[in-house]
C-alpha positions as CSV (number, residue, x, y, z in Angstrom):
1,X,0.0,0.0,0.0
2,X,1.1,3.7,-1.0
3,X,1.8,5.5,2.3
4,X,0.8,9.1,2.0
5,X,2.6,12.3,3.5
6,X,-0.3,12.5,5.9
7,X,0.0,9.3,7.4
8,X,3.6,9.8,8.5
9,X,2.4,12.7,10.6
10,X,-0.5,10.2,11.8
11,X,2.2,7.7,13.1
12,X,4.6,10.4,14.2
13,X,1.5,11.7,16.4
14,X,1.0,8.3,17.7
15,X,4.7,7.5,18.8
16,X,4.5,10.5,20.5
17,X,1.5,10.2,22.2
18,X,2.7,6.3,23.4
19,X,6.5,8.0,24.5
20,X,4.2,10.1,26.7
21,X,2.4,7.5,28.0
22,X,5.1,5.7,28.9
23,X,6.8,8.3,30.1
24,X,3.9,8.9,32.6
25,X,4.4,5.0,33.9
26,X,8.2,6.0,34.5
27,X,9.1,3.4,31.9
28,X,12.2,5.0,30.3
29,X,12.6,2.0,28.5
30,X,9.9,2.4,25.8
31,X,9.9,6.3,26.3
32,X,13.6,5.5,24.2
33,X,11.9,3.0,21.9
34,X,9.4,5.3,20.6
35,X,11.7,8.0,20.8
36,X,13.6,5.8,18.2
37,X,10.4,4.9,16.3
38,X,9.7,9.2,16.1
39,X,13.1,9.2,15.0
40,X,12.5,6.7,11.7
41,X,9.2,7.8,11.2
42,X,10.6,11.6,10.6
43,X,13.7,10.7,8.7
44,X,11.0,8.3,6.0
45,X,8.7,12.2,6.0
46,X,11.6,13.8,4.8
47,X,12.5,11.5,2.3
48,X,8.8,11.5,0.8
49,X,8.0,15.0,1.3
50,X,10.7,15.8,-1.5
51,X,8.3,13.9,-3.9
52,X,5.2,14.5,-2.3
53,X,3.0,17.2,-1.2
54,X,0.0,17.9,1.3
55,X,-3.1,18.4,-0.4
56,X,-4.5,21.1,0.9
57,X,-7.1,19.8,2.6
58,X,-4.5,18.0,4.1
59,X,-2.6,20.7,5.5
60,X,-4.9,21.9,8.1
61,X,-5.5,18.3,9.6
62,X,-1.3,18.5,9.7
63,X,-1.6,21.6,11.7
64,X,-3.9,20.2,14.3
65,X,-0.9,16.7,14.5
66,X,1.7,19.4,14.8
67,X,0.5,20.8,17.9
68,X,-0.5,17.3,19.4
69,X,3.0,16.3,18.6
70,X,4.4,19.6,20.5
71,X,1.5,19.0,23.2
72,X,3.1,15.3,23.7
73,X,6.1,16.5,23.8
74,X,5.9,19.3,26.4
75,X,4.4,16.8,28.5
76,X,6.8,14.2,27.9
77,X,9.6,17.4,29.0
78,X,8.3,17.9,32.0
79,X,8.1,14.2,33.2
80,X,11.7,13.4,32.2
81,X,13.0,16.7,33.5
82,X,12.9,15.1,37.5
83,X,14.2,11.5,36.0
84,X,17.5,13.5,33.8
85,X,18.3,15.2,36.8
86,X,18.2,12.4,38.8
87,X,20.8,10.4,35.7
88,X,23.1,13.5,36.0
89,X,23.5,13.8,39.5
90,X,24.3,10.3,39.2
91,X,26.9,10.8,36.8
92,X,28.7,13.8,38.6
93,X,28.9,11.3,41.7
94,X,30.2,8.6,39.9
95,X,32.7,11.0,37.7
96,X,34.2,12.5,41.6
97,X,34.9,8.8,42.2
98,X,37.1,8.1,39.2
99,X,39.4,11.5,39.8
């Protein structure tokens, strides 16, 4: 099946929304395998979108993924912020060690 333009957006917009949820169960396992999945899902949109373009009816329903996608992503922000912290604090003790 031809994928169209619109459709990476779709499954960009659902990776995301699955990294947050995961992210909200503290499970920093899948928040990085769908953070990989986003990651091949944008690279294949810029491949096709440089032989493919929204039609416009398309382009408003990519407006309202877009601001999911940075709504999930905000979200997703604040939730790792704590969990980073907590990674680099971990890192700075363990660096004081090895000096």
């Amino acid at each position: 099946m031809l994928q169209m333009l619109i459709d990476y957006y779709k499954a960009i917009e659902d990776s995301s929304a699955k990294m947050r949820d995961a992210a909200q169960a503290e499970d920093w396992d899948e928040v990085m395998r769908f953070e990989g999945a986003c990651a091949v899902l944008i690279e294949q949109l810029r491949h096709k979108s440089k032989s493919e373009n929204l039609l416009p009816e398309q382009r408003s329903e990519k407006h309202r993924i877009m601001q999911r996608i940075l709504q999930n992503d905000a979200q997703i922000r604040i939730l790792v912020e704590p969990w980073l912290t907590y990674v680099e604090r971990k890192l700075d003790g363990q660096r004081q060690l090895l000096h």
